[in-house]
C-alpha positions as CSV (number, residue, x, y, z in Angstrom):
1,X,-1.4,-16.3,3.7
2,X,-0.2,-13.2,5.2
3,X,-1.1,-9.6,4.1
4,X,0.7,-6.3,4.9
5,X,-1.5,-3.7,4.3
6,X,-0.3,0.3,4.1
7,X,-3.3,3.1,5.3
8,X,-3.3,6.4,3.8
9,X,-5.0,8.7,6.7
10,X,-7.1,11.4,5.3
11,X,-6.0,15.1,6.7
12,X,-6.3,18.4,6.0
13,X,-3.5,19.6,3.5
14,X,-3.2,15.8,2.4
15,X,-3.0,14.9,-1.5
16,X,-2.4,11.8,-3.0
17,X,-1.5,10.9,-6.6
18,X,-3.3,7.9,-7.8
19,X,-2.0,7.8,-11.3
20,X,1.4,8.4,-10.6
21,X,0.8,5.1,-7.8
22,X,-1.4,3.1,-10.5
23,X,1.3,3.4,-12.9
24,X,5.1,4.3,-11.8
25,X,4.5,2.8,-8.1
26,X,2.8,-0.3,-8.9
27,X,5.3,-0.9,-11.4
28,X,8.1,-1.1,-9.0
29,X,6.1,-2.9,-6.8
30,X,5.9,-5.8,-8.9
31,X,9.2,-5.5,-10.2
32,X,10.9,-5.8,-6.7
33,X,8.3,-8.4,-4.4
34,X,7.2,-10.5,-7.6
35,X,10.3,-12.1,-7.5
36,X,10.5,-12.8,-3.6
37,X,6.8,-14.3,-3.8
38,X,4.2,-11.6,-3.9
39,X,1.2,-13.3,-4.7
40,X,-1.2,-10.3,-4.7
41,X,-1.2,-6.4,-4.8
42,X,-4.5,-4.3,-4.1
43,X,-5.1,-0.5,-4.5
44,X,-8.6,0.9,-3.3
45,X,-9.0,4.7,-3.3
46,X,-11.4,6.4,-0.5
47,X,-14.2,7.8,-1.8
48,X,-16.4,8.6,1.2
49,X,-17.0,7.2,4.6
50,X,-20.1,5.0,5.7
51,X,-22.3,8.7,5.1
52,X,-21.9,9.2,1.1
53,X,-21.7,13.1,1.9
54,X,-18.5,12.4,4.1
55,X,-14.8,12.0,3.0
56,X,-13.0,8.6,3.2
57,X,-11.4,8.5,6.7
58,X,-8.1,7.2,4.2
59,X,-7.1,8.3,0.7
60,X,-5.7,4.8,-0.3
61,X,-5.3,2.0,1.1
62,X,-2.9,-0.9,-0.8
63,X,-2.0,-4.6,0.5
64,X,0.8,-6.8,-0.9
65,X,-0.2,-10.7,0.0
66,X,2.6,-13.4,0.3
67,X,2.3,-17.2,1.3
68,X,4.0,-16.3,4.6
69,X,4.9,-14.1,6.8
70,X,8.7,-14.8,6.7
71,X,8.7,-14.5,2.9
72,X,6.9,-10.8,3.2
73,X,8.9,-9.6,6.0
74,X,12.4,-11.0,3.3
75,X,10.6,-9.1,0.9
76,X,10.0,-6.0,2.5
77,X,13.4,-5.9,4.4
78,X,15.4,-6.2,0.9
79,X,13.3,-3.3,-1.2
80,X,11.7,-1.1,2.0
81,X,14.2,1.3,1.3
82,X,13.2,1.7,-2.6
83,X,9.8,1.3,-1.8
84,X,9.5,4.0,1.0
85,X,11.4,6.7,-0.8
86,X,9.3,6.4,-3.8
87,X,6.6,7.6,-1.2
88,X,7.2,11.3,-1.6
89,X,6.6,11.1,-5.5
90,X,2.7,10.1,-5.0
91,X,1.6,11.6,-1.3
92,X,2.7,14.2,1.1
93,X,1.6,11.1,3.6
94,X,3.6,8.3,5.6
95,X,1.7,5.3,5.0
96,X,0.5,3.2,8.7
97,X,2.0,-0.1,7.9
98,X,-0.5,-3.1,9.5
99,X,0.6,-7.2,9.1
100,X,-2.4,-9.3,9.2
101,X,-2.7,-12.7,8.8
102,X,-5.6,-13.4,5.9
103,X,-8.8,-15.6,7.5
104,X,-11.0,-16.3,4.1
């Protein structure tokens, strides 16, 4: 299985809207890759770093899973454009897009 996973860096000035990604966002998220063979979506929002007194190094981080790598990269080619410009309506971030290949 392969995983494409999108990092929301924690800065200064940086907000991030996790009920307007939970609800609206995700929505479209299934609505677009479900059809093309996403298998599994993930949101995890920071809530510290490794010291419970620190903030998260990311404010989200979310991961789409596919059976290949071929059918994510269709997938992502055909909606990036939808997906991407929904960005503005949840962070004032752009996320750092990672492909990884899924061991266990």
């Amino acid at each position: 299985m392969i995983k494409m996973i999108a990092f929301y860096h924690n800065k200064p000035g940086a907000w991030f809207n996790h009920e307007y990604y939970a609800g609206k966002h995700a929505d479209m998220v299934h609505r677009l890759l479900k059809p093309m063979g996403l298998i599994k979506f993930e949101v995890s929002q920071g809530t510290s770093g490794l010291d419970p007194k620190s903030p998260p190094p990311y404010l989200t981080v979310a991961s789409v899973t596919f059976e290949t790598e071929k059918a994510l990269r269709t997938a992502f080619d055909k909606h990036k454009d939808e997906l991407l410009a929904d960005v503005p309506n949840f962070t004032n971030l752009q996320p750092e897009l990672q492909i990884c290949k899924v061991l266990l």
